[in-house]
C-alpha positions as CSV (number, residue, x, y, z in Angstrom):
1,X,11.0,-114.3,49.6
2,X,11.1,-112.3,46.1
3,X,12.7,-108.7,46.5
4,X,10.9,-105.7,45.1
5,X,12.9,-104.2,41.8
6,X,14.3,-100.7,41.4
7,X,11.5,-100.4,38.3
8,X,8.7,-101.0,40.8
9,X,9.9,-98.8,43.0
10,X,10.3,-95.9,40.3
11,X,6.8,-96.6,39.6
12,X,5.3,-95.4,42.4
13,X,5.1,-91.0,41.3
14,X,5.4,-90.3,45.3
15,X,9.0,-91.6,45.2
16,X,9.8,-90.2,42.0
17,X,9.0,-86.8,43.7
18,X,11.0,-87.3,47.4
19,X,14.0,-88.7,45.4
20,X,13.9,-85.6,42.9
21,X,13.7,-83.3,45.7
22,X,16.4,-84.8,48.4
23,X,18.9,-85.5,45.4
24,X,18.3,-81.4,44.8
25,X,18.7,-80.6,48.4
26,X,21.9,-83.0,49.0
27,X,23.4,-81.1,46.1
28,X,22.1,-77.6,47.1
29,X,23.5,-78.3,50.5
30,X,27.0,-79.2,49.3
31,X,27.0,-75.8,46.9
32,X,25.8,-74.1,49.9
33,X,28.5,-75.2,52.7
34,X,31.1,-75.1,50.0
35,X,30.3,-71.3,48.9
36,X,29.9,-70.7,52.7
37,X,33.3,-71.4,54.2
38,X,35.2,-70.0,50.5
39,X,33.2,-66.3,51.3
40,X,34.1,-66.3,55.2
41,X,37.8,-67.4,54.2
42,X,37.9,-64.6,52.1
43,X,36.3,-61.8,54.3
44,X,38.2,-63.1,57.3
45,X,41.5,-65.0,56.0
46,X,41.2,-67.3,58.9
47,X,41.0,-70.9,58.5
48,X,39.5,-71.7,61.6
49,X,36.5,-69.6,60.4
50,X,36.2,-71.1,57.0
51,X,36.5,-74.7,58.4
52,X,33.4,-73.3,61.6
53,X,31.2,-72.2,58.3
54,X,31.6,-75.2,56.7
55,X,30.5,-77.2,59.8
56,X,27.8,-74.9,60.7
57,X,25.3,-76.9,59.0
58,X,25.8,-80.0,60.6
59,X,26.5,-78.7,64.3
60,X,22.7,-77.5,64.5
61,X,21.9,-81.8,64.0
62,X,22.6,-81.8,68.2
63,X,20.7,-79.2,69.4
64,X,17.3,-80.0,66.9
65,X,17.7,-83.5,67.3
66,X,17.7,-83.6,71.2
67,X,15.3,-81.2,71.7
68,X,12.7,-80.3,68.1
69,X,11.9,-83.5,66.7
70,X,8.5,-84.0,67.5
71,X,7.6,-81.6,65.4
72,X,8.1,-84.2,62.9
73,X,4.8,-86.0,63.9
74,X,2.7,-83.0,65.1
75,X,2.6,-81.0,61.7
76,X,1.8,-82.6,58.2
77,X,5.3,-83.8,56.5
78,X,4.4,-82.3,53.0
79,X,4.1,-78.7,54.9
80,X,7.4,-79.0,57.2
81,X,9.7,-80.8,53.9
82,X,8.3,-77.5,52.1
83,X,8.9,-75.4,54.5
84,X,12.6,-76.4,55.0
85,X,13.0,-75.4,51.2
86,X,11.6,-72.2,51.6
87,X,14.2,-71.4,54.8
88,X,17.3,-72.8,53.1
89,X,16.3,-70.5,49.7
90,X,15.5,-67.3,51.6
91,X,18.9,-68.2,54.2
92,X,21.1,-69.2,50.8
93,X,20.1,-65.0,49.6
94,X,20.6,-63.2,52.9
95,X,23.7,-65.4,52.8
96,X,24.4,-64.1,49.6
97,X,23.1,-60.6,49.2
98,X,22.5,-59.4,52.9
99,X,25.7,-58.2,53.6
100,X,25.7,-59.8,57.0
101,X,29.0,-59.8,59.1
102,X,30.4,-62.7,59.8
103,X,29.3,-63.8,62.8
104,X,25.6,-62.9,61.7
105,X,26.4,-65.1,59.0
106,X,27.6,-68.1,61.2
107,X,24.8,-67.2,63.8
108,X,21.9,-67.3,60.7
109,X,23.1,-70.7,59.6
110,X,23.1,-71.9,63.2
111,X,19.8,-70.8,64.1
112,X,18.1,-71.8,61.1
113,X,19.5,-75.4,60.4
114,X,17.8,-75.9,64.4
115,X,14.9,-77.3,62.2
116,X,17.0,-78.8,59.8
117,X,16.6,-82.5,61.7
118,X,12.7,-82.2,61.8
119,X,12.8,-81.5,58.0
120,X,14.9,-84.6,57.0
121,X,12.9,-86.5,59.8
122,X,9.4,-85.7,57.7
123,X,11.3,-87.1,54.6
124,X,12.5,-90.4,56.3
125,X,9.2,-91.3,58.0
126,X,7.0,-90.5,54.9
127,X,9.7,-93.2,52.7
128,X,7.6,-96.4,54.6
129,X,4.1,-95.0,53.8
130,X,4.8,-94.4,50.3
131,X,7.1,-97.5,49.5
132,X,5.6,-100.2,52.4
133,X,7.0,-103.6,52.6
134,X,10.6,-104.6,51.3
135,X,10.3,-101.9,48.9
136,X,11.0,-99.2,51.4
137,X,14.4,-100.8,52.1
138,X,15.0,-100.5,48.7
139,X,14.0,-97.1,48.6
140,X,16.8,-96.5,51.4
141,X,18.8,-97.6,49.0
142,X,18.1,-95.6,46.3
143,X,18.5,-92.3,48.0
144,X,22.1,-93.5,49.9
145,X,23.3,-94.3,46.5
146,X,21.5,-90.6,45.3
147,X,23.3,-89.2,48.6
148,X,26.7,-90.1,47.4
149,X,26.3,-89.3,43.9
150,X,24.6,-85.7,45.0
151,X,27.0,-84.7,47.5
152,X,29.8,-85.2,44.7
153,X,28.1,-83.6,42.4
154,X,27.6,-81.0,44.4
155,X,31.0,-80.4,45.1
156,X,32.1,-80.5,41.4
157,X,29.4,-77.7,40.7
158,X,30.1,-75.8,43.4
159,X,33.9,-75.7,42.2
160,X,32.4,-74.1,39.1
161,X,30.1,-71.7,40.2
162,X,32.7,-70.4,42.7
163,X,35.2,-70.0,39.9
164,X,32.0,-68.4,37.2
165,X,30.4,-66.5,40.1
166,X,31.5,-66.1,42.7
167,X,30.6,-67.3,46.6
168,X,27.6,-65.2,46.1
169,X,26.3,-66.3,43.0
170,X,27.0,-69.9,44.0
171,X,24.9,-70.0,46.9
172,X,22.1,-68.2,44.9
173,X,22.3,-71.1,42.8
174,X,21.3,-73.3,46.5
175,X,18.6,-70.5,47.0
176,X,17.4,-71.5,43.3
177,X,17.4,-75.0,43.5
178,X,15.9,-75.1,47.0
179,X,12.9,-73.2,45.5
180,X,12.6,-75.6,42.9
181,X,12.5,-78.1,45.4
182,X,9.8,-76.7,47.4
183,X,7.7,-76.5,43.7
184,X,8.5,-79.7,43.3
185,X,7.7,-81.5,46.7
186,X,4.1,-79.3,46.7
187,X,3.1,-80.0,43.3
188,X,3.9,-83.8,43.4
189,X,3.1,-85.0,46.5
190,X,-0.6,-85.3,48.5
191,X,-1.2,-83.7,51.6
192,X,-1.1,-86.3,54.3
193,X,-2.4,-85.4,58.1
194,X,0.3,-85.4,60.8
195,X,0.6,-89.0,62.5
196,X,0.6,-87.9,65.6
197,X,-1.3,-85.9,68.2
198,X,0.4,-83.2,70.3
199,X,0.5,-83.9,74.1
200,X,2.7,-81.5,75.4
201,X,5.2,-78.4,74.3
202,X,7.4,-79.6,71.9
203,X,10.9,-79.7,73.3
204,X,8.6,-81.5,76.7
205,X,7.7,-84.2,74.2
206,X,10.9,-84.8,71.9
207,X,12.6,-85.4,75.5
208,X,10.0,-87.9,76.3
209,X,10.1,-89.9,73.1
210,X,13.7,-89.8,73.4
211,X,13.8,-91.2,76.8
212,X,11.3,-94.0,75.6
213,X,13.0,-95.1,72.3
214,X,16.3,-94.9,74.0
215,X,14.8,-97.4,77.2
216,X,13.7,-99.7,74.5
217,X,16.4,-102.4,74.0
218,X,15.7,-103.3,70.5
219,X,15.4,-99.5,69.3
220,X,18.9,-98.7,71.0
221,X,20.5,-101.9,69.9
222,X,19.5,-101.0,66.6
223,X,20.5,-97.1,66.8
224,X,23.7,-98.5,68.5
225,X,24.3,-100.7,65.1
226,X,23.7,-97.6,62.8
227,X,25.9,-95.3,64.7
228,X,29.1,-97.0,66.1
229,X,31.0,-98.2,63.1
230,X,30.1,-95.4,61.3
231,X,31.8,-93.5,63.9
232,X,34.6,-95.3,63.3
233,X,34.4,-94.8,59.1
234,X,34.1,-91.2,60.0
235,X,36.9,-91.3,62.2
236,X,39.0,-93.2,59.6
237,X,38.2,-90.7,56.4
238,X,39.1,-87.3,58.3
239,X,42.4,-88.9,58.4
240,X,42.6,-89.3,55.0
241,X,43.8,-85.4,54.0
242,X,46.8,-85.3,56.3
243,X,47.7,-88.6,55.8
244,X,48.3,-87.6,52.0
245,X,50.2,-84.6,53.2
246,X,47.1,-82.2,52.5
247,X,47.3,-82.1,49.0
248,X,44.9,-83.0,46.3
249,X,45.3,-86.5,46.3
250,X,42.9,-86.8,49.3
251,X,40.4,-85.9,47.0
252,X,40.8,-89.4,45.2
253,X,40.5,-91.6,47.9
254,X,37.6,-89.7,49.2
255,X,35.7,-89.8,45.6
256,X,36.4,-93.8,45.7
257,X,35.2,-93.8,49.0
258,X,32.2,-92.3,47.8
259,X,32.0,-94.6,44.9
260,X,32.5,-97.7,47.0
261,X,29.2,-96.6,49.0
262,X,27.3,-96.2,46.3
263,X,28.6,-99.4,44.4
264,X,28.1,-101.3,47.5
265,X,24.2,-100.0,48.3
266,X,23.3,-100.6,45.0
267,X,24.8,-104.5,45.0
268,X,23.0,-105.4,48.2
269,X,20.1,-103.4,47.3
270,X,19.5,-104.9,44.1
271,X,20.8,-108.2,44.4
272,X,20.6,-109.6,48.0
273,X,17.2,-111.1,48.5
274,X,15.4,-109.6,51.5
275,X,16.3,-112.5,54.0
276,X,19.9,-112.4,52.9
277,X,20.1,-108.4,52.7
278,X,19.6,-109.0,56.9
279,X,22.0,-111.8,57.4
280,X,24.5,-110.1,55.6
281,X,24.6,-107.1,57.8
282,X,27.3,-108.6,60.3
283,X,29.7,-109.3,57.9
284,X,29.6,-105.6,55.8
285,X,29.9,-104.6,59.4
286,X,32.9,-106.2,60.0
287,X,33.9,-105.8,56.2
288,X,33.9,-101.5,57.2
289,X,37.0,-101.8,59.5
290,X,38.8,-104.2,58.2
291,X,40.5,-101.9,55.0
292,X,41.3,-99.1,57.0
293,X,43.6,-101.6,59.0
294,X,45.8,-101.6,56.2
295,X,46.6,-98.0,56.5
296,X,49.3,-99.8,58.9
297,X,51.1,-100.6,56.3
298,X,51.3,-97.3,54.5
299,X,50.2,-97.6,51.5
300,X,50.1,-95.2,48.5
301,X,47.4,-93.4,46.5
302,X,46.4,-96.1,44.9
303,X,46.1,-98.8,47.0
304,X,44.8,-96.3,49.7
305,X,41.7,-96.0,47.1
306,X,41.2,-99.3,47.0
307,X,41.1,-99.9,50.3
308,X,38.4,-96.9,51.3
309,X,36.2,-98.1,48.3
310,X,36.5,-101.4,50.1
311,X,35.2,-100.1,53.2
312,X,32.7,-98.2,52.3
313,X,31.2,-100.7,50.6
314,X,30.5,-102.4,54.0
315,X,28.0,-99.1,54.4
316,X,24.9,-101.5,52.7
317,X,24.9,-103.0,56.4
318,X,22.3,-100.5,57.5
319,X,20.2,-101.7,54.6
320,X,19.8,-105.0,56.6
321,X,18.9,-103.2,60.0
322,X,16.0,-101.1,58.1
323,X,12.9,-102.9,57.8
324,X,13.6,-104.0,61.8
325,X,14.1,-100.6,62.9
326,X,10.6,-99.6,61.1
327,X,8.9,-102.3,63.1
328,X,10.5,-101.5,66.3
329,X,8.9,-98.0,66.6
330,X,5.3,-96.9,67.1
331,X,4.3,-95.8,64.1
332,X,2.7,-92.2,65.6
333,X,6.3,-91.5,66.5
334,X,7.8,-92.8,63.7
335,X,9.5,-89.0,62.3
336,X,11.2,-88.8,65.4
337,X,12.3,-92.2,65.8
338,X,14.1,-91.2,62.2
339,X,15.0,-87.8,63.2
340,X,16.9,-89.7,66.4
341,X,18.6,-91.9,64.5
342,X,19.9,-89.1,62.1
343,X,20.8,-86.5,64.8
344,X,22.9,-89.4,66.3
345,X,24.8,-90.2,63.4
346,X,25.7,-86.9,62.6
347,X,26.8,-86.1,66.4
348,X,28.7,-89.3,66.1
349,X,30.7,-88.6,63.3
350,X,31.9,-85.5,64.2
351,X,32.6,-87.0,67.7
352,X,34.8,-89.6,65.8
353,X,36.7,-87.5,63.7
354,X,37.5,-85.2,66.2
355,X,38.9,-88.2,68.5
356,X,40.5,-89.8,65.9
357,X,41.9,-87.0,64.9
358,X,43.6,-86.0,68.4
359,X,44.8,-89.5,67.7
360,X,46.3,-88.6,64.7
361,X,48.1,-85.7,66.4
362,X,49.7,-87.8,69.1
363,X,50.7,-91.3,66.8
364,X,50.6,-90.0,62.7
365,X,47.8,-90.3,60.7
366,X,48.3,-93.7,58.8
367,X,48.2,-95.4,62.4
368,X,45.0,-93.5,63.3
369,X,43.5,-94.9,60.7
370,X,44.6,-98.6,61.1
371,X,43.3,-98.0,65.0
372,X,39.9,-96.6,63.6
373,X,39.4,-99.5,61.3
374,X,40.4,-101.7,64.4
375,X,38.0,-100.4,66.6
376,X,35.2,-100.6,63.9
377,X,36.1,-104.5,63.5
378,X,35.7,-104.8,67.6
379,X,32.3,-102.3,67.4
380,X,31.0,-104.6,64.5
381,X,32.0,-107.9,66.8
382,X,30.4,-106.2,69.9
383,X,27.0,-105.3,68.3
384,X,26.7,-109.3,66.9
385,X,23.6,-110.1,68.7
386,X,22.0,-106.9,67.4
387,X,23.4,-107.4,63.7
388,X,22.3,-110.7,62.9
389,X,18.7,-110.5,62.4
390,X,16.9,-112.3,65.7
391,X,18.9,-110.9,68.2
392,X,17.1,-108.9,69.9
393,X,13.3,-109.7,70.4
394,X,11.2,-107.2,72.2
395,X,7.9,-104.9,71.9
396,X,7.7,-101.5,70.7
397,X,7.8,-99.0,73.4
398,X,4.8,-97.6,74.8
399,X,4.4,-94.3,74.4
């Protein structure tokens, strides 16, 4: 079967607009976290507060995602992705200029990042109905590889408008870009109705789809498959910084860990044929374990950069597991189904580098690693049946 290209898919306007606007909010969001933890460090001097502000965005991924996602097929998803601009604009400036103490500060990004699931759940669910077919696989991998090259941009900037302006005037820059994002996402793309009717509160319903996508076997095999190894990566990569002794060097291997994601989602993306994209999704699994057992060996900078771009690149299994997981779901609940599968992979991440960190504590970081890129090997092995396309055959659950 012939793969779509990245040129058709750039055709179509509505793409052009939701890559345009998440590349801005990826970026935005780095600027914003990054200006966030610099400004509490420097009210409070305490590291433990800097590191809570800088995690404060993703925490709120637990709470929304268990409990707020329907909201992502009971309102229209050009309204709720434009709405989520507007919050993180007007939350970047009381950030900023509303001289909040510090725990309203941490309490403001808290509460308002609750929605922050349903919002990215609205963009993933609308990708299928703009780009149908193989092409919204593709898509997928557009936007990883847009992901990756954000976030580091993100970081670069937000180095420089720290040291220009300040924490302040770098996370008005967030407010500023998040407004143009909201122009951009109303102005470009077509109001669509919601896909799916309201039938009880929401929290009532986001529980009840929950329970039903996670009863299905082929929807949590497939969840299972996206989560568990890159529990493992994450595991692996918060390592990374004391295993280099906390210095600067860290900053290397993560950037070529970056850079091996995107290299990797663009290959498969562009190259693997559809069929072949799913059959390879075993072996990238396996192939995003294995480098990080070579951390048993100790090695340096360099080779320590080879081996995380190496891994990383085993991140283009998910593209394989896409187009399945679309099909799997009903499409009516098809934002939270999304949203799930999000909320769950940031939960587990942070669940994996805080284990293998307390590893780390115990046995020295280079070890942790090697036994995080062990256990991602075994994950990969165990999750076979789901990986290799055919596995798992059953109906969507009904809802």
């Amino acid at each position: 079967m012939k793969g779509t290209t990245f040129g058709e898919v750039f055709a179509v306007k509505e793409f052009r607009v939701l890559f345009g606007g998440f590349a801005l909010l990826v970026g935005g969001d780095s600027i914003k976290m990054l200006a966030l933890s610099v400004l509490v460090y420097a009210r409070t001097g305490s590291a433990g507060l800097s590191a809570a502000a800088y995690m404060a965005g993703w925490l709120p991924f637990i709470v929304g995602g268990l409990f707020l996602l329907s909201l992502a097929d009971r309102l229209p998803p050009r309204a709720l992705m434009v709405t989520g601009e507007v919050v993180r604009a007007v939350t970047c400036l009381l950030l900023a200029y509303g001289g909040l103490p510090v725990w309203a500060m941490l309490a403001l990004v808290l509460v308002t990042g609750l929605f922050t699931p349903v919002f990215f759940a609205a963009r993933a669910a609308m990708l299928p109905d703009v780009l149908p077919g193989d092409a919204f696989v593709l898509g997928r991998s557009v936007l990883n590889v847009a992901s990756a090259s954000a976030q580091i941009a993100g970081l670069a900037a937000g180095g420089a408008f720290l040291a220009v302006a300040g924490p302040s005037g770098a996370l008005a820059t967030t407010a500023g870009l998040a407004a143009v994002a909201a122009v951009v996402l109303r102005a470009g793309l077509p109001h669509r109705a919601a896909r799916g009717a309201a039938r009880a509160g929401a929290v009532r319903e986001t529980l009840r789809v929950n329970r039903l996508l996670l009863a299905d076997g082929r929807v949590r095999g497939l969840l299972l498959a996206g989560w568990l190894p890159c529990v493992c990566l994450a595991g692996a990569e918060a390592m990374v910084v004391p295993y280099l002794g906390g210095q600067g060097q860290a900053g290397v291997v993560l950037a070529a860990a970056a850079g091996g994601m995107a290299a990797g989602e663009f290959a498969v993306g562009r190259f693997a044929a559809p069929g072949l994209r799913e059959r390879l999704s075993f072996p990238l699994a396996v192939l995003l374990g294995v480098p990080w057992v070579g951390f048993a060996l100790g090695p340096g900078i360099a080779w320590a950069a080879v081996l995380a771009a190496v891994a990383t690149a085993g991140l283009s299994y998910q593209l394989g597991l896409q187009r399945r997981f679309v099909e799997s779901v009903p499409e009516e609940v098809r934002g939270q189904a999304f949203g799930l599968q999000s909320s769950g992979l940031m939960t587990g991440q942070a669940a994996g580098a805080a284990l293998v960190g307390a590893l780390g504590e115990a046995i020295a970081p280079g070890p942790a690693i090697a036994v995080a890129g062990g256990a991602g090997v075994l994950v990969a092995l165990a999750l076979a049946g789901v990986l290799r396309p055919g596995g798992v055959r059953e109906a969507a659950p009904r809802l």
